[in-house]
N, C-alpha and C positions, 0 to 999 in steps of 0.2 A: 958572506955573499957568494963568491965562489964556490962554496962547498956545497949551496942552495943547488945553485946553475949546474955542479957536475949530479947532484941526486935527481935532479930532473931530467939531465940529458941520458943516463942509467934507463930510469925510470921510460923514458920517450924508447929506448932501443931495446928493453927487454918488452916493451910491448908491441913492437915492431915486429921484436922475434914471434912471440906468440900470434901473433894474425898469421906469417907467415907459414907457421906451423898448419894451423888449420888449414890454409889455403890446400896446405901439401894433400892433407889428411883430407879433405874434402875431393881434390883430384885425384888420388887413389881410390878413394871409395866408389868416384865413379867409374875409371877405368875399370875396375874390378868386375862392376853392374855391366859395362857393355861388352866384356869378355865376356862373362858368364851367358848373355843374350846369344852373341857370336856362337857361340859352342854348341847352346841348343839348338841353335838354328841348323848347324850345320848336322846336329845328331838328326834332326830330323829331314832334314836331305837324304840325308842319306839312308835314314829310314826307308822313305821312299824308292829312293833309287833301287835297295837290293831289297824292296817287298817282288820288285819284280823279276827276281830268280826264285823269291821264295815264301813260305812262312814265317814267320819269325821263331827263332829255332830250331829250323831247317837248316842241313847242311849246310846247302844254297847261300840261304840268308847269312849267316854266319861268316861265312867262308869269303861273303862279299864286303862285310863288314870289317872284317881282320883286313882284307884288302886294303879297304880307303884307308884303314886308318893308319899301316904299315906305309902308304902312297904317301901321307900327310907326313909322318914321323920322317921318314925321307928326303924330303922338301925343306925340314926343317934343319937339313944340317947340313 
């Protein structure tokens, strides 16, 4: 009888584990979706922002984009 009680309570905890896992695996993946959104979003800010020194490919342009992103990499530390 005991040995029933401890296979099932096993049983009960490795599938505890595994929902838990998912849950992880599911919050990551969406973390991951609203970084990735975040980032575009912000490449196209600033797309915007330094079309207005330039073309794209333009010194200008370029030179305002190394900016932001050197501005952001900064920030970050």
């Amino acid at each position: 009888m005991w040995k029933g009680a401890k296979v099932a309570a096993a049983l009960f905890l490795l599938a505890a584990c595994a929902a838990d896992e998912e849950q992880r695996k599911a919050q990551r993946e969406e973390f991951a979706k609203a970084a990735a959104e975040a980032e575009a979003q912000i490449a196209q800010q600033d797309d915007a922002r330094c079309l207005s020194y330039g073309k794209p490919r333009s010194a200008a342009y370029i030179d305002c984009r190394s900016s932001l992103k050197n501005d952001r990499a900064d920030m970050k530390k």
